[in-house]
C-alpha positions in Angstrom: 0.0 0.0 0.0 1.7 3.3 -1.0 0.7 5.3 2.8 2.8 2.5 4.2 5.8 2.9 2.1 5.5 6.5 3.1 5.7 6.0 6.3 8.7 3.4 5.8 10.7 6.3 3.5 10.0 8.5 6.3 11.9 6.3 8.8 15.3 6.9 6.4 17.6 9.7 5.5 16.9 10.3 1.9 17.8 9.7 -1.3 17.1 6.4 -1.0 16.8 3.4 -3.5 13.9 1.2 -3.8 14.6 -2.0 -5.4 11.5 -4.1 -4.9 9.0 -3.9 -8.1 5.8 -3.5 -5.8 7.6 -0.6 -3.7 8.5 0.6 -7.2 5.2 0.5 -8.3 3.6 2.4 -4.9 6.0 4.7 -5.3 5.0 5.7 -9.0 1.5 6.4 -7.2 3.6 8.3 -4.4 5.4 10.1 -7.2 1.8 10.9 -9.2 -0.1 12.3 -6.2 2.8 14.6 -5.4 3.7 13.0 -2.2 6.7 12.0 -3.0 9.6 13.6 -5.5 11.8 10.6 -7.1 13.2 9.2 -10.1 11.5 6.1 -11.7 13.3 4.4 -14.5 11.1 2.8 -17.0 11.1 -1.2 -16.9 13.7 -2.7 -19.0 13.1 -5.6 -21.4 14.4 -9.2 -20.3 14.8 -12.1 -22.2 12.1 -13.3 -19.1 9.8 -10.5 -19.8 10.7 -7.2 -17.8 12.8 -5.7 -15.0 12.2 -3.1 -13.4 15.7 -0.8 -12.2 16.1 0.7 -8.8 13.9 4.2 -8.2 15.5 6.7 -6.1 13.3 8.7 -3.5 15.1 12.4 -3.3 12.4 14.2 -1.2 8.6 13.4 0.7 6.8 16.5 -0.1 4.8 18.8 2.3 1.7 17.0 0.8 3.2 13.7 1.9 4.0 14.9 5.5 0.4 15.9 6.2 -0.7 12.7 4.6 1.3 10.6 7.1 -0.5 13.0 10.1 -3.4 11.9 8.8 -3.1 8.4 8.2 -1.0 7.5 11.1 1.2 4.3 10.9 -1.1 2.5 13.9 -4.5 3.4 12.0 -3.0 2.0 9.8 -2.1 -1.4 11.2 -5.6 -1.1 12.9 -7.1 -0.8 9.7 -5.4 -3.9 8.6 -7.1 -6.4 11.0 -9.9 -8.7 10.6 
């Protein structure tokens, strides 16, 4: 869920790379709301299909800030039980 990658930038000292394809991914929704100000490469064709290279986060935005005040980290764990 992109809020909770937020929240897990927030925890580092930035830039930072994001390696995993589904962070990648959240963070391209991150990136498109204006939370977030980073660099996204485009995938890159594999012989397997496609790879996706490392995005680097430079900056959480003062839109991003007020959306982790307002969607906390525990309502968010609340929010995630049955």
């Amino acid at each position: 869920m992109p809020i909770s990658l937020l929240h897990r930038l927030a925890e580092h000292d930035l830039p930072i790379a994001v390696n995993d394809g589904a962070d990648v991914d959240a963070l391209r929704v991150l990136s498109l709301a204006g939370h977030v100000r980073a660099t996204i490469p485009k995938p890159v064709r594999t012989i397997d299909g496609y790879g996706q290279p490392p995005a680097t986060v430079i900056a959480i935005t003062s839109l991003g800030r007020s959306m982790m005040k307002r969607f906390p980290r525990d309502l968010m764990a609340s929010s995630a039980r049955p």
